[in-house]
C-alpha positions as CSV (number, residue, x, y, z in Angstrom):
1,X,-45.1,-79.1,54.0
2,X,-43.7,-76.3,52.6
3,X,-39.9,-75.6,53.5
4,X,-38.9,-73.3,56.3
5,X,-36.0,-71.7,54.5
6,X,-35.9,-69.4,51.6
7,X,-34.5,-69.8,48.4
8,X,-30.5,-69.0,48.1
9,X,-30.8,-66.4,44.9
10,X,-33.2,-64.3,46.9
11,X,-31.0,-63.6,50.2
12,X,-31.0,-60.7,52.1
13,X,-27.5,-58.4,51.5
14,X,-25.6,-57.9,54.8
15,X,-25.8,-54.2,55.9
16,X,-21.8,-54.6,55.7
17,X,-21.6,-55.4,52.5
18,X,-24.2,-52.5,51.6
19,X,-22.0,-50.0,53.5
20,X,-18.9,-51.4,51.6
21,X,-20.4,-50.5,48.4
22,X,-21.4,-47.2,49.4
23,X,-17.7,-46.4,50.5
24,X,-16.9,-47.4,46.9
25,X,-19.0,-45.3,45.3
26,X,-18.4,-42.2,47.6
27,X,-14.8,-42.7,47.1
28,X,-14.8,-43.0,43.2
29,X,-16.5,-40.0,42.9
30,X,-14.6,-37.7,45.3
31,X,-11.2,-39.1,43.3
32,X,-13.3,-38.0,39.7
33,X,-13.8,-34.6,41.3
34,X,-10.2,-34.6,42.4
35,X,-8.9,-35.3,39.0
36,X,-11.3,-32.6,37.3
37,X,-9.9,-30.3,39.6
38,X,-6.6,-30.1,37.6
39,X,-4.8,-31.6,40.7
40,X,-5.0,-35.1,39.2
41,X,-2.7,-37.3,37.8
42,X,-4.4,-37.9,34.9
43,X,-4.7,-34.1,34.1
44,X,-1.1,-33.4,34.3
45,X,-1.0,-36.6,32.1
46,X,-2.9,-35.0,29.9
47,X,-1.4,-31.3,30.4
48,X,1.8,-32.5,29.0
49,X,0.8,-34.3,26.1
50,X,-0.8,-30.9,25.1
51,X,2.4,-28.7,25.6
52,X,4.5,-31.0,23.5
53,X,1.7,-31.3,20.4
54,X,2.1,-27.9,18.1
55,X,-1.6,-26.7,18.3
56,X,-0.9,-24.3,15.6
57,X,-1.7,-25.4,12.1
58,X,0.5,-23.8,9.0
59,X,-0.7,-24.7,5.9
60,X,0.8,-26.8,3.3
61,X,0.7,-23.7,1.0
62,X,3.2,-23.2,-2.0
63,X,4.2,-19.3,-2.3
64,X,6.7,-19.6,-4.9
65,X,5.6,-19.0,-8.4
66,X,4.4,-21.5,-10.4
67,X,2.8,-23.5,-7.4
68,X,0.4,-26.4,-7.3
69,X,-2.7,-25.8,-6.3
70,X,-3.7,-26.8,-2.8
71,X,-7.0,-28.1,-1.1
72,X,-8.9,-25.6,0.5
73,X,-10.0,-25.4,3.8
74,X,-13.8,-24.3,3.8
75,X,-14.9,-22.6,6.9
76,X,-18.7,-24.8,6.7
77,X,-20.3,-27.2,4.5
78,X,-22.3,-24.5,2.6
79,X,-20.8,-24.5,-0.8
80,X,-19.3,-21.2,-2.0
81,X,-20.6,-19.0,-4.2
82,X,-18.3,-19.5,-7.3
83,X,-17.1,-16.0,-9.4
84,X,-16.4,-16.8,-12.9
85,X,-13.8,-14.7,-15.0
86,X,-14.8,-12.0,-16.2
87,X,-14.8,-10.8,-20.3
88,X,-11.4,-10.9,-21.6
89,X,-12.0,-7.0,-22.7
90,X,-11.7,-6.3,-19.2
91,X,-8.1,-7.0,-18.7
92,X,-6.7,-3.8,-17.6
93,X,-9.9,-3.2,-15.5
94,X,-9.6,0.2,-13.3
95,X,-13.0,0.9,-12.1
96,X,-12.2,4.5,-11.2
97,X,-10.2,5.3,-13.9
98,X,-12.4,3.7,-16.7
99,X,-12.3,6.0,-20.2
100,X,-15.9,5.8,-21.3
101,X,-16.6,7.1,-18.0
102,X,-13.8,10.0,-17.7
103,X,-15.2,11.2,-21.4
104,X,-18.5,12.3,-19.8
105,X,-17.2,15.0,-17.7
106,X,-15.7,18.2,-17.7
107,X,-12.3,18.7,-19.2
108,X,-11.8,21.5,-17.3
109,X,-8.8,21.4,-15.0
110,X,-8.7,18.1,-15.9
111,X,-11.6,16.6,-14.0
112,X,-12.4,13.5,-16.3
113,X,-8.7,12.1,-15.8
114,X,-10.0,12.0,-11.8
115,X,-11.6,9.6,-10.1
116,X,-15.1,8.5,-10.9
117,X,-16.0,5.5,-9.7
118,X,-18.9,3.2,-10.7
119,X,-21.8,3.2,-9.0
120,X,-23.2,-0.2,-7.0
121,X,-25.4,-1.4,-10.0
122,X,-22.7,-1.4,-12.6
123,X,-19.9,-2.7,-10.0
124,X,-18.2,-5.9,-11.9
125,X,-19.0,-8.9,-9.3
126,X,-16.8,-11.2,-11.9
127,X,-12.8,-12.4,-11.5
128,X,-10.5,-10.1,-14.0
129,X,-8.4,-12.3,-16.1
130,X,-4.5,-11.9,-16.7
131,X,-3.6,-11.5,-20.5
132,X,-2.9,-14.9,-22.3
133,X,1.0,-15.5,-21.8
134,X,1.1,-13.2,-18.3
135,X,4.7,-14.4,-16.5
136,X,6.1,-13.6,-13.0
137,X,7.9,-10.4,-13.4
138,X,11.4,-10.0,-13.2
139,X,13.3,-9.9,-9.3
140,X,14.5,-7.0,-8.6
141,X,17.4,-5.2,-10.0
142,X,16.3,-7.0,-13.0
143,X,13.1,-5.9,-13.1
144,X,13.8,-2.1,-13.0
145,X,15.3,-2.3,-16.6
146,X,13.0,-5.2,-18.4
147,X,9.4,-6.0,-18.6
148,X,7.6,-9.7,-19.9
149,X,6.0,-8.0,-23.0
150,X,3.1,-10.0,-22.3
151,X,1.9,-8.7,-19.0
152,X,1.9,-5.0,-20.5
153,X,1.1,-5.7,-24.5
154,X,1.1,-2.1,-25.4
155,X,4.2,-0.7,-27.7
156,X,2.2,2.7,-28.8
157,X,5.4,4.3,-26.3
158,X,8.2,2.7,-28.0
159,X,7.4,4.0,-30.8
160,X,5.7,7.9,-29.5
161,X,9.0,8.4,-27.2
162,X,11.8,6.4,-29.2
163,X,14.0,9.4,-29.5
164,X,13.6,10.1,-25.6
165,X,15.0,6.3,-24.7
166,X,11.8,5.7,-22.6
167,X,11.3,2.7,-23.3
168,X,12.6,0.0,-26.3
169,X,10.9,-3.6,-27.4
170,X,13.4,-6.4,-27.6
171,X,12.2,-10.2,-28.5
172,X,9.5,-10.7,-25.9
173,X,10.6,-7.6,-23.7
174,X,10.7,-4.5,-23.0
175,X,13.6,-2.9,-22.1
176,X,13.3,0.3,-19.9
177,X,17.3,2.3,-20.8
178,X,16.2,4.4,-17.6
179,X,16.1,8.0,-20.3
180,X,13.6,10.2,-20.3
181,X,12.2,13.6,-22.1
182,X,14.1,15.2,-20.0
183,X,17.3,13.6,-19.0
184,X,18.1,11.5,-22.5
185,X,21.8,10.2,-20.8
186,X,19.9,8.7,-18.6
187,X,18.2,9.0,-15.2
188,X,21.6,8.9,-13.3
189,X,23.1,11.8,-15.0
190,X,20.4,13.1,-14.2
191,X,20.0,12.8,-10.1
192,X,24.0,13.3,-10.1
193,X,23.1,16.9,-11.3
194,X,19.9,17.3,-8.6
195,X,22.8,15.3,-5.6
196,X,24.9,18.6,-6.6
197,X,22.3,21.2,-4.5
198,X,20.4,18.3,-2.8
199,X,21.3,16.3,-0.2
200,X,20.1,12.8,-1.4
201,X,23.3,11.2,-0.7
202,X,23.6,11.4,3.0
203,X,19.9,10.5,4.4
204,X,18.3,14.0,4.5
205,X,15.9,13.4,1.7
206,X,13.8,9.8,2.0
207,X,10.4,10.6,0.5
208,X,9.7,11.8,-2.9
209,X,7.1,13.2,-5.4
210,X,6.8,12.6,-9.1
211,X,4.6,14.5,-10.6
212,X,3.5,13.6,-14.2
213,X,6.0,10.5,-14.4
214,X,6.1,8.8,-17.6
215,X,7.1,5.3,-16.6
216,X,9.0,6.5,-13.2
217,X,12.5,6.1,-14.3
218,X,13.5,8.7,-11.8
219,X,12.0,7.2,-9.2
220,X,13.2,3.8,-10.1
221,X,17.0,5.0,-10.3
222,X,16.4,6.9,-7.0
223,X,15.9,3.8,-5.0
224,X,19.4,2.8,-5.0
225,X,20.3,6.2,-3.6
226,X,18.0,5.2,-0.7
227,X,15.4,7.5,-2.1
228,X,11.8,6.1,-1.7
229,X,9.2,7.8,-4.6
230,X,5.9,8.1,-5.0
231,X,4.7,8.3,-8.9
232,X,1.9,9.1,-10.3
233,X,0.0,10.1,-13.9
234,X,-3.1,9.8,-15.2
235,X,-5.2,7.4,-17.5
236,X,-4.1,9.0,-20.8
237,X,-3.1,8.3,-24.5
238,X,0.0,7.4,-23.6
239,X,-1.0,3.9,-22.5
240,X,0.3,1.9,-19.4
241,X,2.8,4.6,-18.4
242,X,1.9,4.0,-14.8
243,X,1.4,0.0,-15.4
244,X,4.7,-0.4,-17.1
245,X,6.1,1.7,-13.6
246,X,4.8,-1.0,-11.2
247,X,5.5,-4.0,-13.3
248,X,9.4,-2.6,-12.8
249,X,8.5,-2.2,-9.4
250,X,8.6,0.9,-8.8
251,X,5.6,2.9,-6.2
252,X,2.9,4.5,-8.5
253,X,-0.6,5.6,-8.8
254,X,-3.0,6.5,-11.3
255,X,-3.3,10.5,-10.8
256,X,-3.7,13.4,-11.9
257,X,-3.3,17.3,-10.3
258,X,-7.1,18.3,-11.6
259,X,-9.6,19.4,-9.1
260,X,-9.6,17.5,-6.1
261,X,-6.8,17.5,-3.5
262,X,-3.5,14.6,-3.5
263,X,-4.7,11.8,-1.3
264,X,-1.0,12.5,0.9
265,X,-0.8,14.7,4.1
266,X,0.8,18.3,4.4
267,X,4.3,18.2,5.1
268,X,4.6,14.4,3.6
269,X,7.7,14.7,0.7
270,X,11.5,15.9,0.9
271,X,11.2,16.5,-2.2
272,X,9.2,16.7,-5.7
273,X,9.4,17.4,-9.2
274,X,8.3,18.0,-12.7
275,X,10.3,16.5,-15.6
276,X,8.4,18.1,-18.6
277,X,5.0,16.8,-16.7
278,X,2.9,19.1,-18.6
279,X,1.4,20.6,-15.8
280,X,0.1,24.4,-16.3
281,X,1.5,25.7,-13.2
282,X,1.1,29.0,-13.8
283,X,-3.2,28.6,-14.2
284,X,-5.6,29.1,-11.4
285,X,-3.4,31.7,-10.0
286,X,-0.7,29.1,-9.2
287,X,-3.6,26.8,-7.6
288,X,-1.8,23.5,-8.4
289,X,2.0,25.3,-7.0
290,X,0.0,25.6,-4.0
291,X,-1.0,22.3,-3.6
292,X,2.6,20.9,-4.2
293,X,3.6,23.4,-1.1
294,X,0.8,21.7,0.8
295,X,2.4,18.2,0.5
296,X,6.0,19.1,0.6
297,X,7.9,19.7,4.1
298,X,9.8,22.5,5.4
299,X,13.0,22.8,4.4
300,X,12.1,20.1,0.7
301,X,12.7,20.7,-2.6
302,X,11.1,21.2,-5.9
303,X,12.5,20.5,-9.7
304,X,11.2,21.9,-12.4
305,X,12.8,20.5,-15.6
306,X,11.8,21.4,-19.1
307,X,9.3,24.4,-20.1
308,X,9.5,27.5,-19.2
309,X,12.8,26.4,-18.5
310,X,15.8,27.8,-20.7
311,X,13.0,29.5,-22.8
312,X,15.6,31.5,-24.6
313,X,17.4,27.8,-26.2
314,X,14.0,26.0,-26.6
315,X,10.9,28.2,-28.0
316,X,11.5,27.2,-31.1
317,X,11.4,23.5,-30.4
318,X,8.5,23.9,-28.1
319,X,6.5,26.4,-31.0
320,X,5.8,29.1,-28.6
321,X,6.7,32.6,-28.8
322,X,9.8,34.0,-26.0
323,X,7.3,36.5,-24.6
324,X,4.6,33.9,-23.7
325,X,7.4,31.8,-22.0
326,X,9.2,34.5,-20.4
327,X,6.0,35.6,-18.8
328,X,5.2,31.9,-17.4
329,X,8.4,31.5,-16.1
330,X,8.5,34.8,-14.4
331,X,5.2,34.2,-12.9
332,X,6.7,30.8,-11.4
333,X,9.5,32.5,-9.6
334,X,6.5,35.3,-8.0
335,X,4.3,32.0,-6.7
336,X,7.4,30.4,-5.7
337,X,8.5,33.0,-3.8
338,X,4.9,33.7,-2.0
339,X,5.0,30.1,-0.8
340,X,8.3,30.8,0.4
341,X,10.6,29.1,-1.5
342,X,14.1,30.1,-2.7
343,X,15.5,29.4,-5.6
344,X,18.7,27.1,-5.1
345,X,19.9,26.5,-8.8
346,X,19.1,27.3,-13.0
347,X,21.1,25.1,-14.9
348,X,19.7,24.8,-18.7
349,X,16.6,23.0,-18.5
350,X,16.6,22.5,-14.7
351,X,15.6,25.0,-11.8
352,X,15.6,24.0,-8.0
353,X,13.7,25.6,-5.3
354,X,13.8,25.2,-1.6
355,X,11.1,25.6,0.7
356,X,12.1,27.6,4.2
357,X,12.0,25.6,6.9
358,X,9.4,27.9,8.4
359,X,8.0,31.4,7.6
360,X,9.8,34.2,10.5
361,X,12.4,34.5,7.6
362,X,9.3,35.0,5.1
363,X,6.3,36.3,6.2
364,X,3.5,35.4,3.9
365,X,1.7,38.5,2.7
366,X,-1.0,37.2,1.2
367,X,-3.7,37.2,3.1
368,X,-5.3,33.9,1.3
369,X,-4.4,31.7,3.6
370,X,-6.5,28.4,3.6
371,X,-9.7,28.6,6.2
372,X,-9.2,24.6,7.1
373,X,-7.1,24.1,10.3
374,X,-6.8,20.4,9.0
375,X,-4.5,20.4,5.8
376,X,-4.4,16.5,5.5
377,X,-8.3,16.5,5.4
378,X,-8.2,15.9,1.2
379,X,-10.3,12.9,0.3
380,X,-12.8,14.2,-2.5
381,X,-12.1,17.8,-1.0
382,X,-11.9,20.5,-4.2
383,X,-8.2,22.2,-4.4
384,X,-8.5,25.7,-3.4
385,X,-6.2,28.7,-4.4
386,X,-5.0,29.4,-0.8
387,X,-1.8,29.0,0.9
388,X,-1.3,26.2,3.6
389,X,0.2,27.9,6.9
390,X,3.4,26.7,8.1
391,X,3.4,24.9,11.8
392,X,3.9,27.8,14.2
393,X,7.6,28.0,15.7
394,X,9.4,29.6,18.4
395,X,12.8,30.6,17.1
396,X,13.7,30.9,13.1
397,X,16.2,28.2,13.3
398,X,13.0,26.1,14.2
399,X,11.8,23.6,11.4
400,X,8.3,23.8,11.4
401,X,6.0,21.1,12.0
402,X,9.3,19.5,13.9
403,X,12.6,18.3,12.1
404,X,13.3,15.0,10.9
405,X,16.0,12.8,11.6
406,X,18.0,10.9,9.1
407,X,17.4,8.1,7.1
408,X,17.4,5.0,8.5
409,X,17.7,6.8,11.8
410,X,13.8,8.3,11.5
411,X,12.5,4.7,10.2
412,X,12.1,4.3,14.5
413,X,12.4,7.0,15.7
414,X,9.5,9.3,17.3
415,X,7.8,10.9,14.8
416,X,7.3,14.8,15.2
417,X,3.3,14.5,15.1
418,X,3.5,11.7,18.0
419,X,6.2,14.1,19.7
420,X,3.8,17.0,19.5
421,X,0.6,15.1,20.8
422,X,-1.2,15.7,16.8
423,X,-2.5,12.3,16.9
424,X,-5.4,11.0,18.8
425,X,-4.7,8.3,21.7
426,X,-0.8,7.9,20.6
427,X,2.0,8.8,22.9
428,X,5.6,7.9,22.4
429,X,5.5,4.8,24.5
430,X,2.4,3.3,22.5
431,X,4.2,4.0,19.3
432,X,7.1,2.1,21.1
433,X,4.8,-0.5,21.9
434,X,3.3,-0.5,18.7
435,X,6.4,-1.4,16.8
436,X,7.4,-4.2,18.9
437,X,4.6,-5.6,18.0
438,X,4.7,-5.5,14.9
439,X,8.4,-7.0,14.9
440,X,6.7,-9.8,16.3
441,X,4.0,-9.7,13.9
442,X,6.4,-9.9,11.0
443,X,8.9,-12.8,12.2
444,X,5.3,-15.2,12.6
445,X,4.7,-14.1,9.2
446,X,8.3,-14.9,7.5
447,X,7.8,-18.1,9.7
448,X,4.6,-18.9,7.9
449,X,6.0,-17.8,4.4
450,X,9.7,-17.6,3.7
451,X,9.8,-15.7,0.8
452,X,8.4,-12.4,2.8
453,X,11.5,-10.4,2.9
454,X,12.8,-11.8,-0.6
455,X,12.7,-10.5,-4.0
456,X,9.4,-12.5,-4.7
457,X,7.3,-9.7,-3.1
458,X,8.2,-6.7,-4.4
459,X,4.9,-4.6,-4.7
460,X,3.6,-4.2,-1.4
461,X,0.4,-3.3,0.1
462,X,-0.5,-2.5,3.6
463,X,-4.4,-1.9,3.4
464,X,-5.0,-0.6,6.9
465,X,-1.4,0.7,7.6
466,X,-2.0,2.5,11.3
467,X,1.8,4.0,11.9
468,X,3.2,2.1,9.1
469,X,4.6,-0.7,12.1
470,X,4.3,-3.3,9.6
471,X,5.9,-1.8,6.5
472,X,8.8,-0.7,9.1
473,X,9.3,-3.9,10.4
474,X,9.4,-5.6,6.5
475,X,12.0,-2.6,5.2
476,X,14.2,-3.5,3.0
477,X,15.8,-2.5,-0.8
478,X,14.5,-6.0,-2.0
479,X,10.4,-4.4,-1.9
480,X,8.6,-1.5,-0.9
481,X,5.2,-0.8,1.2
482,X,2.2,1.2,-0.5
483,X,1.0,1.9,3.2
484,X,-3.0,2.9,2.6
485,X,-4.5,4.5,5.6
486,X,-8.8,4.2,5.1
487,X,-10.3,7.4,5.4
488,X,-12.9,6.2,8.0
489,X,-9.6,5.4,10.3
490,X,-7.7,7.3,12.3
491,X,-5.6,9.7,10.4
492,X,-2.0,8.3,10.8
493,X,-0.4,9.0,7.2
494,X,1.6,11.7,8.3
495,X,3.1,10.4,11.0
496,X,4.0,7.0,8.1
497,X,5.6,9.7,6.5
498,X,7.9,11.2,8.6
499,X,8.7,8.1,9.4
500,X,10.3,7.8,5.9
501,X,7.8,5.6,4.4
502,X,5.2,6.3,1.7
503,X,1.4,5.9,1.3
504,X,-2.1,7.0,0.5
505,X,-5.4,7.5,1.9
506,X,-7.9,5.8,0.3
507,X,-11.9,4.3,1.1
508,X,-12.1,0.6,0.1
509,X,-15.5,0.8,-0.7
510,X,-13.9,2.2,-4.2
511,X,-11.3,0.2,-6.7
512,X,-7.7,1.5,-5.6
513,X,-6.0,3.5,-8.2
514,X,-4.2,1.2,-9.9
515,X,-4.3,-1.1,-13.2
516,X,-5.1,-4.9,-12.3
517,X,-2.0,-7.5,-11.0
518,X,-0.1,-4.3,-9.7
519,X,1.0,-6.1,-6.1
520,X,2.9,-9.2,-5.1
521,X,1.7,-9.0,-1.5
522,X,-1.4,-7.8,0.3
523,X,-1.7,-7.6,4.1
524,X,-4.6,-6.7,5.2
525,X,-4.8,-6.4,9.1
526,X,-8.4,-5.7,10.9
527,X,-9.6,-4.3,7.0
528,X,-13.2,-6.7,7.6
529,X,-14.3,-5.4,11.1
530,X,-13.2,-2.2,9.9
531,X,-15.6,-2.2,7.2
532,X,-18.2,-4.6,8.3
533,X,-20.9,-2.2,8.2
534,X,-19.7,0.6,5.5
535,X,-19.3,-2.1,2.7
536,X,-19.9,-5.9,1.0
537,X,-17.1,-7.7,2.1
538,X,-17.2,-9.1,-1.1
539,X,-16.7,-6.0,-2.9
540,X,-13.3,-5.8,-1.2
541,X,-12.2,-9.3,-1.7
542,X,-13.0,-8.9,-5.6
543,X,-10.9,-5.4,-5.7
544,X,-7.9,-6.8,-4.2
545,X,-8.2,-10.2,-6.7
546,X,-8.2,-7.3,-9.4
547,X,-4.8,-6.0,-8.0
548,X,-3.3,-8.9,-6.5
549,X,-1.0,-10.6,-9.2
550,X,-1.2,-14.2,-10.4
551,X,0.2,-16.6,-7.4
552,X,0.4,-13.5,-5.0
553,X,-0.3,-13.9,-1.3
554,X,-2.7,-12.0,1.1
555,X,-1.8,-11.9,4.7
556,X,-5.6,-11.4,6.6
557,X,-5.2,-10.9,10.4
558,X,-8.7,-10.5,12.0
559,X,-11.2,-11.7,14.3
560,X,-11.9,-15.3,13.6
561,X,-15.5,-15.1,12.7
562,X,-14.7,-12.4,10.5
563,X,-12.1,-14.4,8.6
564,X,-14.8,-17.5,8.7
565,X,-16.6,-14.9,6.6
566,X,-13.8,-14.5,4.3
567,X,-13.0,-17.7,4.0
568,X,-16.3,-18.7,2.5
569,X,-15.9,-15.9,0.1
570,X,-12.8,-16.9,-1.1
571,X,-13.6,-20.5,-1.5
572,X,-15.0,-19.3,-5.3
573,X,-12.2,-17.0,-5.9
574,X,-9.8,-19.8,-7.2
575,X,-7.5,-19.0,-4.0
576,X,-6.4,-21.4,-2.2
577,X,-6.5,-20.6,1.5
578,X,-5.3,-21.9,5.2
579,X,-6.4,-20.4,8.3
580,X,-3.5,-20.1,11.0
581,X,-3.3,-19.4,14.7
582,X,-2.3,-16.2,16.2
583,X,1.9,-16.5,17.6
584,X,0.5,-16.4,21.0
585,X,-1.8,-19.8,20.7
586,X,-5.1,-20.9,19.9
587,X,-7.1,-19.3,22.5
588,X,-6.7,-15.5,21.3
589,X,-9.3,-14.8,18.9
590,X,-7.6,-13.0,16.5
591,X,-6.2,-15.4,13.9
592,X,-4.4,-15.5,10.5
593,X,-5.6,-16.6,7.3
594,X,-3.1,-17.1,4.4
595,X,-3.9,-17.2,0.7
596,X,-2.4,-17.6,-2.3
597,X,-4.3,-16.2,-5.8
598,X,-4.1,-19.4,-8.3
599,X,-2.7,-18.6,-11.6
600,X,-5.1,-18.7,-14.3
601,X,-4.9,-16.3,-18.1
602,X,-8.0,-15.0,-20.0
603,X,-10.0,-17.9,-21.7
604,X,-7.9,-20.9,-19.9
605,X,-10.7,-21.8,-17.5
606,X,-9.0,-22.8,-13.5
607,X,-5.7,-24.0,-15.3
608,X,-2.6,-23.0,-13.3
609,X,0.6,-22.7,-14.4
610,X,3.4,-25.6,-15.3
């Protein structure tokens, strides 16, 4: 007989125990909701473990010279595209500026010492070297007055302007006795003589134009005054004048008054001059006078030192006859005074004009005045012989265009072309805005790196400037800011300007004009999305490698997918590169990448230095 009762291991559950295991399960899962919820225990658990771990990540990167190199942090596994060095014949590479190119066009009005830039096919896509021997240049003060001979090997000036204490080669040096054609006891005595008419001592004059330059000497001596210059000459025989000017440290361009407009605004320098520059002011009608008006304020001054100047000591020297030098000279003083400019002081070689501050005490009787209501519209645009219009004022005690205040003073405050509503979508309360953030910007960045704000940077580069917040929030005597405005941004130079800062518009689908290792420091803020679609971002990355020096940093600040584009560029640069959080946390999407160009001469492979 088979048993009545059923095996043990296959008993029915009681409907209590079943309901006591639904209750479990009902309750576990309500208490996981819970804690999802962000009302859990565990959450805040884990909430402040996160606010004490530092989510931002600064890179372990060595900015002083002579580093070690560092690993790089690749934004995928893709392997970078690696750039090898370029021929050692291309060590003073300045795409724009390139002889064998300048000789094939017109010498007329100087157009082949313009620009004239390759075109894509014959672009370099190669890493230029730095000359065997290439050292960190001298900190400033030091560096005003000596040069490492083998960063600039070229001694054709010692030896072309040895009587006019340019420039003198000592051991492994150059030494730079601050003379010049035409100040030969020096370029103190010198600006002493210009402080007697021009008010450089007490803040009036900031911003300042040489034209022709030589190796900047007088700009270089002016900075201790407080006196920020802008210098600039052209490609010529007389090699490396403007090279040997930014290896002191000292603002300068490659540049030339030929056909085509200054890349600066109207209304942009205190004051400019010509020291023996060589400039035929009198030709085209006073065409390149006119263009020196453009750029110069109301109420600035111009110098004119050396020829036609004290004609009646000199003709002999300068093998011309009185008549033709009497005639230039007076036709000076007739273009002068239809620009409106009054002659201040004539002093042996040296004459100073001053522009009026505005025209009701000079009404300009020509009638060619320039057609273009937009006088800082110059990029490519052909110089015309025409007059620029003053500003229209109310009263002739009025500056036109809006006075300036003082130096420091006008570094913050609101610039006249914000004041008067000239620029697009900027008020007086953005521009406030606008440079409290950049204060902030600045202390992350001196966080990140704390040599910005030392003598280690002293060349440098803002290559999307906006109001110039950045290079106002950096300002010191220990560097200067080339603030570059693109010419496909919004047109803000004028406003850096009166802000007492200097700059330059320029398109950075073109090399910059200047010789190669020019700049300590690059920022480069929203450049990439600026250009994403006009240009390779290659192209760019290459052309500030060409001008970066040897163990410089870039400062990128950009959307992160942008930079994740950069990044991979980079990779076979030989930089070495970190990518940073923004200051206010890891969820904004902008971020900061950091690099550091390795140090490496012509034909030493990736060595860096010791």
């Amino acid at each position: 007989m088979g048993s009545k009762h059923k095996p043990s291991g296959s008993r029915t559950r009681s409907p209590l125990s079943i309901f006591i295991v639904f209750c479990l399960c009902c309750f576990f899962y309500v208490l996981g909701a819970w804690q999802r919820s962000g009302f859990g225990k565990g959450d805040s658990i884990a909430l402040a473990v996160t606010k004490k771990a530092d989510c931002k990540f600064f890179p372990d990167l060595n900015f002083e010279a002579h580093h070690n190199p560092v690993e790089v942090v690749k934004p995928s596994k893709s392997k970078a595209k690696a750039f090898k060095p370029c021929n050692v014949k291309y060590t003073d590479y300045t795409p724009c500026q390139e002889q064998d190119r300048a000789m094939k066009f017109p010498r007329e009005n100087m157009i082949y010492r313009e620009r004239h830039c390759p075109p894509e096919e014959e672009k370099l896509h190669c890493l230029i070297p730095a000359p065997k021997g290439y050292k960190t240049p001298f900190p400033w003060p030091k560096g005003r007055d000596y040069v490492h001979y083998a960063n600039v090997p070229y001694k054709s000036l010692t030896v072309e302007k040895a009587v006019q204490n340019w420039v003198q080669f000592q051991g492994d040096v150059f030494k730079f006795p601050g003379g010049g054609t035409m100040f030969p006891q020096g370029a103190d005595k010198y600006i002493d003589e210009l402080a007697t008419v021009i008010p450089i001592a007490d803040g009036s004059v900031r911003t300042a134009l040489d034209t022709g330059c030589g190796v900047a000497s007088w700009g270089a001596y002016l900075m201790k005054r407080n006196v920020l210059s802008v210098s600039f000459a052209p490609r010529d025989n007389h090699e490396a004048q403007i090279q040997f000017a930014l290896e002191r440290g000292v603002p300068a361009v490659i540049g030339v008054l030929g056909s085509i407009r200054l890349p600066y605004p109207s209304r942009a320098f205190d004051m400019a001059q010509c020291s023996r520059c060589l400039i035929p002011w009198t030709s085209n009608d006073g065409m390149y006078l006119m263009e020196v008006d453009r750029v110069l304020r109301p109420g600035g001054y111009w110098i004119l030192s050396g020829p036609p100047i004290n004609w009646k000591t000199y003709y002999q020297t300068w093998k011309r006859t009185k008549q033709d030098l009497q005639a230039e000279q007076r036709k000076i003083e007739e273009i002068a005074e239809s620009l409106c400019w009054e002659k201040k002081y004539e002093k042996g070689d040296l004459a100073i004009w001053r522009k009026l501050e505005n025209d009701k005490n000079c009404p300009r009787k020509s009638t060619n005045i320039c057609k273009s209501d937009n006088a800082d519209d110059v990029w490519y645009k052909e110089m015309e012989t025409c007059l620029t219009p003053f500003p229209k004022v109310t009263s002739a005690k009025e500056v036109a265009g809006g006075g300036l205040k003082k130096f420091p003073e006008r570094l913050f405050a609101v610039p006249p072309r914000i004041a008067k509503g000239l620029v697009e979508g900027v008020t007086a309360e953005s521009y406030q805005e606008d440079n409290k953030l950049w204060k902030k910007h600045v202390n992350e960045y001196k966080r990140i790196n704390r040599l910005i704000g030392t003598t280690r940077y002293r060349n440098v580069m803002d290559m999307n400037a906006g109001l110039g917040g950045f290079a106002a929030a950096l300002e010191s005597p220990k560097s200067w800011v080339m603030n570059v405005v693109p010419t496909i941004a919004r047109n803000t130079l004028g406003v850096i300007y009166e802000r007492g800062l200097v700059g330059i518009y320029h398109d950075w689908c073109e090399g910059f004009s200047t010789y190669p290792r020019t700049y300590d420091f690059i920022h480069a803020s929203g450049v990439f999305s600026l250009y994403r679609k006009k240009c390779k971002t290659e192209d760019i990355l290459l052309e500030m490698d060409r001008v970066l020096r040897p163990e410089g940093t870039v400062m990128f600040r950009d959307e992160v997918d942008v930079l994740n584009e950069v990044m991979k560029i980079i990779g076979g640069m030989r930089w070495d590169a970190k990518m940073v959080d923004h200051e206010d946390g890891p969820l904004v999407p902008e971020k900061i990448l950091v690099a550091v160009k390795q140090y490496w001469v012509a034909g030493s492979g990736n060595t860096t230095s010791n």
